[in-house]
mmCIF file of the N, C-alpha and C atoms, coordinates in Angstrom:
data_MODEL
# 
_entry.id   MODEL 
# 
loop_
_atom_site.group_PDB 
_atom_site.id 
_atom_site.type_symbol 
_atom_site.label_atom_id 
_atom_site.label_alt_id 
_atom_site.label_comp_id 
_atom_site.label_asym_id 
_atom_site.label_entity_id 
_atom_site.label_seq_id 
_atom_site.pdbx_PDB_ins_code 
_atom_site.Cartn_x 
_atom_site.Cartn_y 
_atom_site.Cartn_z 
_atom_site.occupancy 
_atom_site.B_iso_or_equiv 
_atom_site.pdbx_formal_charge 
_atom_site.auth_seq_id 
_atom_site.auth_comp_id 
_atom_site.auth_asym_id 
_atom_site.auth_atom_id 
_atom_site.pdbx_PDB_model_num 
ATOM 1   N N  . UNK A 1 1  ? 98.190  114.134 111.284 1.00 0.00 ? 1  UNK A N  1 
ATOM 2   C CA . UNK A 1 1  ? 98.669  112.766 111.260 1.00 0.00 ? 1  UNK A CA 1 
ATOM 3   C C  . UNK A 1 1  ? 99.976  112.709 110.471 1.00 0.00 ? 1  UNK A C  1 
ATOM 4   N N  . UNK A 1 2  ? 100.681 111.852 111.053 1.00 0.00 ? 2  UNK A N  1 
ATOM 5   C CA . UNK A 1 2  ? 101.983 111.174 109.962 1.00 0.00 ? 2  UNK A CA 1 
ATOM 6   C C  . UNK A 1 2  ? 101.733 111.137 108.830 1.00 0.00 ? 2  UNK A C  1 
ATOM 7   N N  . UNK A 1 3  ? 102.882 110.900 107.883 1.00 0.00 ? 3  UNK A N  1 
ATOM 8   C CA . UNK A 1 3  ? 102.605 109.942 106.861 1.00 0.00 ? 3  UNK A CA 1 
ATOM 9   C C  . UNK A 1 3  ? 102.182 108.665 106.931 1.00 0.00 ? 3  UNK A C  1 
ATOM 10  N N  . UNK A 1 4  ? 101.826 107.709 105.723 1.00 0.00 ? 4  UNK A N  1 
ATOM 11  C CA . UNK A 1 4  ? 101.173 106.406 105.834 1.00 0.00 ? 4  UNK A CA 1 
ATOM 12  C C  . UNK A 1 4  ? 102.448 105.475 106.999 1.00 0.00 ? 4  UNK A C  1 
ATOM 13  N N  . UNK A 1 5  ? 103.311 105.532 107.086 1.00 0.00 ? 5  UNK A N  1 
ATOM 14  C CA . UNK A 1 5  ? 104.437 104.994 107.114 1.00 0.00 ? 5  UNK A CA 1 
ATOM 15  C C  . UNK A 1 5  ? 105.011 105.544 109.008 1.00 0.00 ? 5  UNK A C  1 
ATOM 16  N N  . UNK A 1 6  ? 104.402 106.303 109.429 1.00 0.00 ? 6  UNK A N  1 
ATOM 17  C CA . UNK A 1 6  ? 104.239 107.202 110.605 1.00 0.00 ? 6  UNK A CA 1 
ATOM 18  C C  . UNK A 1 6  ? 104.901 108.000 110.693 1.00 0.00 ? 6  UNK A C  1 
ATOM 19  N N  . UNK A 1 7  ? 106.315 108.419 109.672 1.00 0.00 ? 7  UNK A N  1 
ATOM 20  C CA . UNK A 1 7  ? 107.313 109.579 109.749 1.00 0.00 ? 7  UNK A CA 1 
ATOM 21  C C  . UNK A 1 7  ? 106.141 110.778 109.595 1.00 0.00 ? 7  UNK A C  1 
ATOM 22  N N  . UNK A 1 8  ? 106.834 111.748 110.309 1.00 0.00 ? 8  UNK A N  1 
ATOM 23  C CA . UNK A 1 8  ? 106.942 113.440 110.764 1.00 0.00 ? 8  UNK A CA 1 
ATOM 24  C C  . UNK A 1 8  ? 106.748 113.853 109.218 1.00 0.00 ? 8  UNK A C  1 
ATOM 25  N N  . UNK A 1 9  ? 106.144 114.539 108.412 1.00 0.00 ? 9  UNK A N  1 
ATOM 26  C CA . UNK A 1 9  ? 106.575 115.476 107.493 1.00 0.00 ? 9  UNK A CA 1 
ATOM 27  C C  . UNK A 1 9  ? 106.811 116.533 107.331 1.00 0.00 ? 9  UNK A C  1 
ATOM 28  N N  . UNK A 1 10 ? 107.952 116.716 106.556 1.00 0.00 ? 10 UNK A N  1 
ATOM 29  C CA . UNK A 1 10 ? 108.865 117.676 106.466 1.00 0.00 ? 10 UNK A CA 1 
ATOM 30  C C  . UNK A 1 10 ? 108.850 118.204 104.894 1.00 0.00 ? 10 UNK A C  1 
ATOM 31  N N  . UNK A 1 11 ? 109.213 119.877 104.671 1.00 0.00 ? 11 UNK A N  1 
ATOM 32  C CA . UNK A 1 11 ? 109.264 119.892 103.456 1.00 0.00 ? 11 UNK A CA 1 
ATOM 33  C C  . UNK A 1 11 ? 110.694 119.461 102.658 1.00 0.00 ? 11 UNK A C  1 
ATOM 34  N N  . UNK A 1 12 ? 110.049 119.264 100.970 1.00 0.00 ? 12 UNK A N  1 
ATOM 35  C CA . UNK A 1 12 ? 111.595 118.830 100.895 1.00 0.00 ? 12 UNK A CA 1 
ATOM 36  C C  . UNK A 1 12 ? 111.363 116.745 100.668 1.00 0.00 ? 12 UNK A C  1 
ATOM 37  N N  . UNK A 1 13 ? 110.391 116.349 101.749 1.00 0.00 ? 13 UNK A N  1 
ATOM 38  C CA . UNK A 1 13 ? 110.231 114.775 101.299 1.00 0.00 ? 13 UNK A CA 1 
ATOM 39  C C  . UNK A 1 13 ? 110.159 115.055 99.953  1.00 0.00 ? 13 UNK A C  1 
ATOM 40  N N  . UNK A 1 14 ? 110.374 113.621 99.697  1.00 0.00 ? 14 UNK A N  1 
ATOM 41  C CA . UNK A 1 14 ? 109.801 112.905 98.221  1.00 0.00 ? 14 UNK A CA 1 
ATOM 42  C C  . UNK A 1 14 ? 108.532 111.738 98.356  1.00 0.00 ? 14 UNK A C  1 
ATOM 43  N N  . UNK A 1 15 ? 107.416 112.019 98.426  1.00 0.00 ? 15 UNK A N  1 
ATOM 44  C CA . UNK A 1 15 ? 106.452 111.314 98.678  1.00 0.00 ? 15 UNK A CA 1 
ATOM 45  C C  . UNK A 1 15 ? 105.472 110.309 97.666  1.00 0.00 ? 15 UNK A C  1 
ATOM 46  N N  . UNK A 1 16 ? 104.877 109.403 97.680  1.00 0.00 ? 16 UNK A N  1 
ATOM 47  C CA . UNK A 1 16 ? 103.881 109.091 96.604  1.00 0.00 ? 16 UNK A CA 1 
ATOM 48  C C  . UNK A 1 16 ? 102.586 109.517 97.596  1.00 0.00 ? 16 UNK A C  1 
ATOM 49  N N  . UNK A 1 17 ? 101.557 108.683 96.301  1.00 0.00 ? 17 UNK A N  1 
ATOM 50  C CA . UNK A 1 17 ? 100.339 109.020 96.635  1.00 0.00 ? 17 UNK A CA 1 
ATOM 51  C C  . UNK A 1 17 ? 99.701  107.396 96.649  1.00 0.00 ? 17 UNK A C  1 
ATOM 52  N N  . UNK A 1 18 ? 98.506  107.264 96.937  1.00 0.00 ? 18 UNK A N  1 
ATOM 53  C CA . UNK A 1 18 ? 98.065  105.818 96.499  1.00 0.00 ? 18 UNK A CA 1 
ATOM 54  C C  . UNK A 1 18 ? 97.805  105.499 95.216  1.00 0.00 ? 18 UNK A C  1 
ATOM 55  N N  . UNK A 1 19 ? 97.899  105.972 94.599  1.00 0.00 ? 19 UNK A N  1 
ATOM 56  C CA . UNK A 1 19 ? 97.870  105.853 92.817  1.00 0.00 ? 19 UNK A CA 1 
ATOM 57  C C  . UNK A 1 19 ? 99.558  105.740 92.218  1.00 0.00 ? 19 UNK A C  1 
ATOM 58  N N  . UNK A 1 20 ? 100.728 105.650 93.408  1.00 0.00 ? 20 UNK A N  1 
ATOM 59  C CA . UNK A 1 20 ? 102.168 105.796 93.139  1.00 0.00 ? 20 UNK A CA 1 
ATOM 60  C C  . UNK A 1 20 ? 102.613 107.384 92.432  1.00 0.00 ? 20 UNK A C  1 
ATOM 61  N N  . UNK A 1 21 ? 101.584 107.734 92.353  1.00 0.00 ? 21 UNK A N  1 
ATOM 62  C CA . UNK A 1 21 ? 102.108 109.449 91.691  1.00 0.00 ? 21 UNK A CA 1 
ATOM 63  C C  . UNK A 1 21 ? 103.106 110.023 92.515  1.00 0.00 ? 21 UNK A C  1 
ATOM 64  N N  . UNK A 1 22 ? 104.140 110.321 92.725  1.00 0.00 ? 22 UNK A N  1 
ATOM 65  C CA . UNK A 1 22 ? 105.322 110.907 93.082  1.00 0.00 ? 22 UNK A CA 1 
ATOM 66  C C  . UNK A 1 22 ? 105.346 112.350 93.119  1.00 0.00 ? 22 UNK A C  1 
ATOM 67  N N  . UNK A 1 23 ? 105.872 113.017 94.078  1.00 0.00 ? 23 UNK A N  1 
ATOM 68  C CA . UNK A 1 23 ? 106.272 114.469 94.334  1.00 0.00 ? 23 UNK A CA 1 
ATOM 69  C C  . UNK A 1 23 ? 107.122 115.080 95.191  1.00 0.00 ? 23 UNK A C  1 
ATOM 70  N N  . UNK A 1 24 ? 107.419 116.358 95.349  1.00 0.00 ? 24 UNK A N  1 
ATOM 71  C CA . UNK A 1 24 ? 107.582 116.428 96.338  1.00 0.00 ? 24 UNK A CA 1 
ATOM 72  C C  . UNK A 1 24 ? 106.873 117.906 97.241  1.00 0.00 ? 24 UNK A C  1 
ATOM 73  N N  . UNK A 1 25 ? 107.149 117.653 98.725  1.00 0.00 ? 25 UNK A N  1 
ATOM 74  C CA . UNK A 1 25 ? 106.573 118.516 99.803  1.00 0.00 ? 25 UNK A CA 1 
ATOM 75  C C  . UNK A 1 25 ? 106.759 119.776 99.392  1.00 0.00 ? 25 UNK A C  1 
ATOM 76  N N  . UNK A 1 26 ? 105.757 120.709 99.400  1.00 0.00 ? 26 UNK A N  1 
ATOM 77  C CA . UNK A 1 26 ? 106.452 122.023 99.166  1.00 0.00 ? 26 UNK A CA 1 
ATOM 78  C C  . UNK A 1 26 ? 105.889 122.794 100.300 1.00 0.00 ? 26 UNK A C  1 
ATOM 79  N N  . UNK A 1 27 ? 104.767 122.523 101.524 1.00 0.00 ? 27 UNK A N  1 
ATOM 80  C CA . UNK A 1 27 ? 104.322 123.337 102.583 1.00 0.00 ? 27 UNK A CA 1 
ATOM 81  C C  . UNK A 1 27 ? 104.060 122.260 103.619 1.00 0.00 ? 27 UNK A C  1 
ATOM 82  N N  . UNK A 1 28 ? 104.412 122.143 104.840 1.00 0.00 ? 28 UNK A N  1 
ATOM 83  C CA . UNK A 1 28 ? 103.521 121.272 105.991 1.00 0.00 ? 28 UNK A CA 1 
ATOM 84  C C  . UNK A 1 28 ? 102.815 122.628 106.943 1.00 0.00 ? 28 UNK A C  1 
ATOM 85  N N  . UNK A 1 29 ? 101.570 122.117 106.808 1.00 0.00 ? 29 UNK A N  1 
ATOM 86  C CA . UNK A 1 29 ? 100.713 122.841 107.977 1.00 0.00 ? 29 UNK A CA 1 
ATOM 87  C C  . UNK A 1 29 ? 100.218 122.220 109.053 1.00 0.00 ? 29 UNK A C  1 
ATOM 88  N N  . UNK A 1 30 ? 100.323 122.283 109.924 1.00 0.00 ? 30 UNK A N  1 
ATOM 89  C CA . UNK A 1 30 ? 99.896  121.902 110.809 1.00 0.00 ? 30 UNK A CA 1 
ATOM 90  C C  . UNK A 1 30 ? 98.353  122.593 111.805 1.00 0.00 ? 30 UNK A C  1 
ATOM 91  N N  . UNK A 1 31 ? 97.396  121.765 111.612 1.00 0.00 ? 31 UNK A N  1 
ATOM 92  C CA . UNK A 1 31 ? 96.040  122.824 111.980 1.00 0.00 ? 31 UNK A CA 1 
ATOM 93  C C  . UNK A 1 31 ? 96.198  122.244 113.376 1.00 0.00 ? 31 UNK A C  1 
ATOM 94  N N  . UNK A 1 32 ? 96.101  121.324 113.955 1.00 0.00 ? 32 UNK A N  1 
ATOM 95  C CA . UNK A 1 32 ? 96.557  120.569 115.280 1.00 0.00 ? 32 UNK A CA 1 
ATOM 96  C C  . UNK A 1 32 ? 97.393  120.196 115.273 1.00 0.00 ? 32 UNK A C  1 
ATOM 97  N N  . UNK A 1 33 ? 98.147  119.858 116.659 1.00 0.00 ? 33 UNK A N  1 
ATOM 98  C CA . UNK A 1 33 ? 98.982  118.642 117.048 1.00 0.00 ? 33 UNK A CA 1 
ATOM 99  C C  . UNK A 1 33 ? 98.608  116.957 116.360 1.00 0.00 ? 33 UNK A C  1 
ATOM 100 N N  . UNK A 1 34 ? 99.646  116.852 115.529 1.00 0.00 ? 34 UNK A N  1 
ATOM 101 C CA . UNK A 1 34 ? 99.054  115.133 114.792 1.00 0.00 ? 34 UNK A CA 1 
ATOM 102 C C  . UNK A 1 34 ? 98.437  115.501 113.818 1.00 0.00 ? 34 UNK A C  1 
ATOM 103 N N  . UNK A 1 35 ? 97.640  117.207 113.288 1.00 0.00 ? 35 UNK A N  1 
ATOM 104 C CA . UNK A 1 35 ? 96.975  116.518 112.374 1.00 0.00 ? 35 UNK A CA 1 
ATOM 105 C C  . UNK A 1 35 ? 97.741  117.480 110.885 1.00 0.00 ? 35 UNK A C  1 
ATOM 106 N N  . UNK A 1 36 ? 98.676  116.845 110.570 1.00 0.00 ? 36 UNK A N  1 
ATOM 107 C CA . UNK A 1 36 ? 99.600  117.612 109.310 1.00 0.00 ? 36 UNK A CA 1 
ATOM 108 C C  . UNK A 1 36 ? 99.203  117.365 108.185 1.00 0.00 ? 36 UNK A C  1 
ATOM 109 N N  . UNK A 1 37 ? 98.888  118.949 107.381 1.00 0.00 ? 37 UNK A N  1 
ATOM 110 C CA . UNK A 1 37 ? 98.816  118.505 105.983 1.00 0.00 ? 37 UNK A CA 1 
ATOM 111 C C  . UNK A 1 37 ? 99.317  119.223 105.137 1.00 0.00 ? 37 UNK A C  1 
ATOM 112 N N  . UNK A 1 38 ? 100.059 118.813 103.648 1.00 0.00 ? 38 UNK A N  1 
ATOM 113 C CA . UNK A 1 38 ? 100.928 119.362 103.177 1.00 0.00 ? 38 UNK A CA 1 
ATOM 114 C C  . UNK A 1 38 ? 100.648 119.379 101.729 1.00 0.00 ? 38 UNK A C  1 
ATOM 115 N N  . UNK A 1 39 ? 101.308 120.235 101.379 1.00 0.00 ? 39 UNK A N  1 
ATOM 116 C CA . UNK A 1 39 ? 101.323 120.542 99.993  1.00 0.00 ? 39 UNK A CA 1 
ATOM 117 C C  . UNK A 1 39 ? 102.028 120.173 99.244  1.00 0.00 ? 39 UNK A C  1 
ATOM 118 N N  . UNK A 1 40 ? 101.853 119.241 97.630  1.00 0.00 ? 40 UNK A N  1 
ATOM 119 C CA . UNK A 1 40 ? 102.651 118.741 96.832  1.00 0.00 ? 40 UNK A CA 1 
ATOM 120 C C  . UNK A 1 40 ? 102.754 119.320 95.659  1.00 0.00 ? 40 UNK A C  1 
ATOM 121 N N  . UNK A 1 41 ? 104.174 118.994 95.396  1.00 0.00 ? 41 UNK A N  1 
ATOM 122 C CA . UNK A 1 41 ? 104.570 119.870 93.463  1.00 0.00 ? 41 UNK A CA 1 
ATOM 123 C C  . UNK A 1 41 ? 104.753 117.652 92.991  1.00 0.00 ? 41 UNK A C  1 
ATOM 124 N N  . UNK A 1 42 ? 103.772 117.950 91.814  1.00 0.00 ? 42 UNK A N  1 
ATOM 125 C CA . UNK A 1 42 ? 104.088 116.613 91.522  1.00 0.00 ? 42 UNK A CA 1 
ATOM 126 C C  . UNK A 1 42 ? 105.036 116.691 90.287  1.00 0.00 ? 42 UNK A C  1 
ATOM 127 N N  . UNK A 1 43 ? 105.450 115.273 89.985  1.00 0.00 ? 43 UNK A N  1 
ATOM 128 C CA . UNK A 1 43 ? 106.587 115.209 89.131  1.00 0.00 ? 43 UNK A CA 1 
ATOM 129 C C  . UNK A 1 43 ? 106.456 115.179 87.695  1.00 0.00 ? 43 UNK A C  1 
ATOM 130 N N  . UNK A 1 44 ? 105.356 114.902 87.664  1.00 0.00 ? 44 UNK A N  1 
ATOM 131 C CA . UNK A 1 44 ? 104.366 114.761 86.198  1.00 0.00 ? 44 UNK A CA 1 
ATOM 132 C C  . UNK A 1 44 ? 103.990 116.437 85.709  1.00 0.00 ? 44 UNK A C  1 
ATOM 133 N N  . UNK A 1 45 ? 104.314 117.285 86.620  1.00 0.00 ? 45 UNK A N  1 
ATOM 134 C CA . UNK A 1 45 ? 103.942 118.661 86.028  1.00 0.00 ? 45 UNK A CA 1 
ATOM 135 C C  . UNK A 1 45 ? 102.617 119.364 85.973  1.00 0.00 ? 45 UNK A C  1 
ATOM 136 N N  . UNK A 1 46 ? 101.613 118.121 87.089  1.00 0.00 ? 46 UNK A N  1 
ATOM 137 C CA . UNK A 1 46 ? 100.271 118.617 86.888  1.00 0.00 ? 46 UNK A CA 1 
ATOM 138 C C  . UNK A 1 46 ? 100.398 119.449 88.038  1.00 0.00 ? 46 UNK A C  1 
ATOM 139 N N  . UNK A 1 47 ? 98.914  120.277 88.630  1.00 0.00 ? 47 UNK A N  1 
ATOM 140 C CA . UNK A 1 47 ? 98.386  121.095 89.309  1.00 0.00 ? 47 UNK A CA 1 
ATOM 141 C C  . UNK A 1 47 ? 99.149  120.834 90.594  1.00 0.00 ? 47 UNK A C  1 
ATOM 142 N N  . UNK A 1 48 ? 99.594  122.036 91.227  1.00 0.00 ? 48 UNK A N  1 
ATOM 143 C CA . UNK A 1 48 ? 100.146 121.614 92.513  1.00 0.00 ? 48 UNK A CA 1 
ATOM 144 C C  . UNK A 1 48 ? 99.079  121.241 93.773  1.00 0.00 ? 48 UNK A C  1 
ATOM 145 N N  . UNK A 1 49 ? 99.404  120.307 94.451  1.00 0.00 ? 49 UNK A N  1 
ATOM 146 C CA . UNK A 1 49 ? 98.429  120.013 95.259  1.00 0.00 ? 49 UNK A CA 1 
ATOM 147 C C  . UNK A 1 49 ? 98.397  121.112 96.418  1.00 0.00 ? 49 UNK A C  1 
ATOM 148 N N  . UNK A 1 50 ? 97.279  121.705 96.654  1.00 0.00 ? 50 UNK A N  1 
ATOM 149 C CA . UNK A 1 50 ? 97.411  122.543 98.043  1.00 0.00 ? 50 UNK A CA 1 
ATOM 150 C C  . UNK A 1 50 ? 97.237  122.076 99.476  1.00 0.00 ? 50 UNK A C  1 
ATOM 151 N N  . UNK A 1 51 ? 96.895  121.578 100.080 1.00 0.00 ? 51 UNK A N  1 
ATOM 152 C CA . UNK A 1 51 ? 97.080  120.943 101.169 1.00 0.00 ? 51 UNK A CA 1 
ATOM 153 C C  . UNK A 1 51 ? 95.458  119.550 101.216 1.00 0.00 ? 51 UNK A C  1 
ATOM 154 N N  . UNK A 1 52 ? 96.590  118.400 101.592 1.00 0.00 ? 52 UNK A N  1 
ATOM 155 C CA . UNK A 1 52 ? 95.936  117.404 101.860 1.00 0.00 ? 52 UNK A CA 1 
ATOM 156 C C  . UNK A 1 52 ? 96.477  116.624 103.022 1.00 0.00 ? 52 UNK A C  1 
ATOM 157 N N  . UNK A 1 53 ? 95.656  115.506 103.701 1.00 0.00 ? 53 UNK A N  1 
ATOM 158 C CA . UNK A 1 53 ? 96.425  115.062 104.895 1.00 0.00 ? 53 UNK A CA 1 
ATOM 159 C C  . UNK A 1 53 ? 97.158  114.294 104.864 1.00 0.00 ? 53 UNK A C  1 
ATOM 160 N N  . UNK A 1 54 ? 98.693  114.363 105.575 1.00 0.00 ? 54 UNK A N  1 
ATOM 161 C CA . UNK A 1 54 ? 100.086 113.678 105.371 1.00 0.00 ? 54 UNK A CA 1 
ATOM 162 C C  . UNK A 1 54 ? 99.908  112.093 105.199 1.00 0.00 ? 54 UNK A C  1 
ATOM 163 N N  . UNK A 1 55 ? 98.465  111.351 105.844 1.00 0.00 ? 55 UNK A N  1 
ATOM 164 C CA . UNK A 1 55 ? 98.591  110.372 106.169 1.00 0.00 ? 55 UNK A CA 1 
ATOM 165 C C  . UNK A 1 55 ? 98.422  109.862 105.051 1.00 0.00 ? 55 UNK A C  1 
ATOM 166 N N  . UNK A 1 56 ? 97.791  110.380 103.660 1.00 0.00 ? 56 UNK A N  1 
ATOM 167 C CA . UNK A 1 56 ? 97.567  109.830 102.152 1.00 0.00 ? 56 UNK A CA 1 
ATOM 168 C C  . UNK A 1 56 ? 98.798  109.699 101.474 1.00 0.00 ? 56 UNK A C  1 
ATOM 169 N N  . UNK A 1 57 ? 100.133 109.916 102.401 1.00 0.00 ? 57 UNK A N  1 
ATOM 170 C CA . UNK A 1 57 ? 100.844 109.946 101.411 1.00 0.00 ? 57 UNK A CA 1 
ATOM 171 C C  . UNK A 1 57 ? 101.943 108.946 101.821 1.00 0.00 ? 57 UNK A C  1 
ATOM 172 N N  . UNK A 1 58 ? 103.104 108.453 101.522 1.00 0.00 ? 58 UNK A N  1 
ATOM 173 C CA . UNK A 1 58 ? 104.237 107.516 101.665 1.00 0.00 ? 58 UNK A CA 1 
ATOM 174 C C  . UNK A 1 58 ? 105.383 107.930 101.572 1.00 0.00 ? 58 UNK A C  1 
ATOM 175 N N  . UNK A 1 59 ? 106.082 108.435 102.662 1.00 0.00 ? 59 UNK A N  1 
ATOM 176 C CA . UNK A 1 59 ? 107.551 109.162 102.187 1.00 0.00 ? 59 UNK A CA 1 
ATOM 177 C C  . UNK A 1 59 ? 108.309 107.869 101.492 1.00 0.00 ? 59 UNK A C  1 
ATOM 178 N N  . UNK A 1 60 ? 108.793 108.263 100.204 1.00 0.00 ? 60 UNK A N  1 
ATOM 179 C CA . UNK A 1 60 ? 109.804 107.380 99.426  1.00 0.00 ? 60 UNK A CA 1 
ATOM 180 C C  . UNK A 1 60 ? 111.051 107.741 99.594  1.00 0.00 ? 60 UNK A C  1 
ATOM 181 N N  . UNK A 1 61 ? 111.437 109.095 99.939  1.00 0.00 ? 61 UNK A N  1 
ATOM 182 C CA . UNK A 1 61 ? 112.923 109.387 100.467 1.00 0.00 ? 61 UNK A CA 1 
ATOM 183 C C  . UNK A 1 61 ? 112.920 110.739 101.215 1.00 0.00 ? 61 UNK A C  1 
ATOM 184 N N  . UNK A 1 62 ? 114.108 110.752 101.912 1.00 0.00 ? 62 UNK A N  1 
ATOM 185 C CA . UNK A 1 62 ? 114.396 112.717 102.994 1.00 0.00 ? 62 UNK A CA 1 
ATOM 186 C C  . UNK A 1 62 ? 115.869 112.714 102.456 1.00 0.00 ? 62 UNK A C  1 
ATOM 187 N N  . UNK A 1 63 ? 116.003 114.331 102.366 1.00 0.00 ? 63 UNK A N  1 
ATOM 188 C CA . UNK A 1 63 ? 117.327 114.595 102.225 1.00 0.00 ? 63 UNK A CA 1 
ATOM 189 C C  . UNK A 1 63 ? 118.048 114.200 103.878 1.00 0.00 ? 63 UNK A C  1 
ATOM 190 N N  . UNK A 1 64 ? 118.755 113.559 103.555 1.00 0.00 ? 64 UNK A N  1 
ATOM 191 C CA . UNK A 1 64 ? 119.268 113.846 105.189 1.00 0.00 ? 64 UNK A CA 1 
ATOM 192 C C  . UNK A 1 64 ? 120.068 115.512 105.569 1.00 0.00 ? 64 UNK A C  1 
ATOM 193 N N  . UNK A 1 65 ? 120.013 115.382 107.163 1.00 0.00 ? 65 UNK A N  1 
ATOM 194 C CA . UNK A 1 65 ? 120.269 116.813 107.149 1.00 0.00 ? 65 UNK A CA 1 
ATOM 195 C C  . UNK A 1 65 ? 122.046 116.859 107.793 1.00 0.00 ? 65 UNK A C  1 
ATOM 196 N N  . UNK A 1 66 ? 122.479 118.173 107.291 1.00 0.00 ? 66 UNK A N  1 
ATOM 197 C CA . UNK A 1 66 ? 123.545 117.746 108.056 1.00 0.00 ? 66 UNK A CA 1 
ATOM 198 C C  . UNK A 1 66 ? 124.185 118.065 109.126 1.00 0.00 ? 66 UNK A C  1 
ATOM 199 N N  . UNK A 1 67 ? 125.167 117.221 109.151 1.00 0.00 ? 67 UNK A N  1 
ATOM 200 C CA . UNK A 1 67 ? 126.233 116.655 110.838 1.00 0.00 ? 67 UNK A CA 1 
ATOM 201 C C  . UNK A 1 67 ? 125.742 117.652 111.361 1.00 0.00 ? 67 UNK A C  1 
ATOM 202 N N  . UNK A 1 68 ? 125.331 117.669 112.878 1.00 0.00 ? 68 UNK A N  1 
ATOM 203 C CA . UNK A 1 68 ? 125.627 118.148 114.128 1.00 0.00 ? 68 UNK A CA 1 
ATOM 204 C C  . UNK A 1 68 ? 124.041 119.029 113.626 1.00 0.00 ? 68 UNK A C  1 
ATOM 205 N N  . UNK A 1 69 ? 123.114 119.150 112.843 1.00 0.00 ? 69 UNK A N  1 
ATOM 206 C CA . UNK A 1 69 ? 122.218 119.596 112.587 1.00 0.00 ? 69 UNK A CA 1 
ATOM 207 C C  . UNK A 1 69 ? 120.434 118.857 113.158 1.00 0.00 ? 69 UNK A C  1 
ATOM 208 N N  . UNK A 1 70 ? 119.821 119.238 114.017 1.00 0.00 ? 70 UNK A N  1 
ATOM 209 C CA . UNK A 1 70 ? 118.776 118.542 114.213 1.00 0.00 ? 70 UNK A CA 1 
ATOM 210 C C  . UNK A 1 70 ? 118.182 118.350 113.194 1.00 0.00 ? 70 UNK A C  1 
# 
């Protein structure tokens, strides 16, 4: 699944959680089509998350990528 928000995840987002805890992406796996889950380094310095499903989370920002770059 998406994120809460329905964007694609990618590593590299900056995401929250439902508690607003902030991080960012450090793995997307994909076990099916739709069903993505990814791994977070949070910002607070606790335990890195190892994979949970994208849809728990809220992209808050993407690097954009650049010109002429898909």
């Amino acid at each position: 699944m998406p994120y809460a928000g329905g964007e694609a995840p990618e590593v590299g987002d900056y995401v929250k959680n439902q508690w607003e805890q902030p991080g960012t992406v450090t793995r997307v796996h994909a076990a099916r089509a739709g069903q993505e889950r990814i791994s977070v380094r949070w910002d607070d310095g606790g335990a890195d998350l190892p994979l949970a499903p994208a849809e728990e989370f809220t992209l808050l920002s993407r690097k954009p990528t650049p010109h002429g770059m898909p």
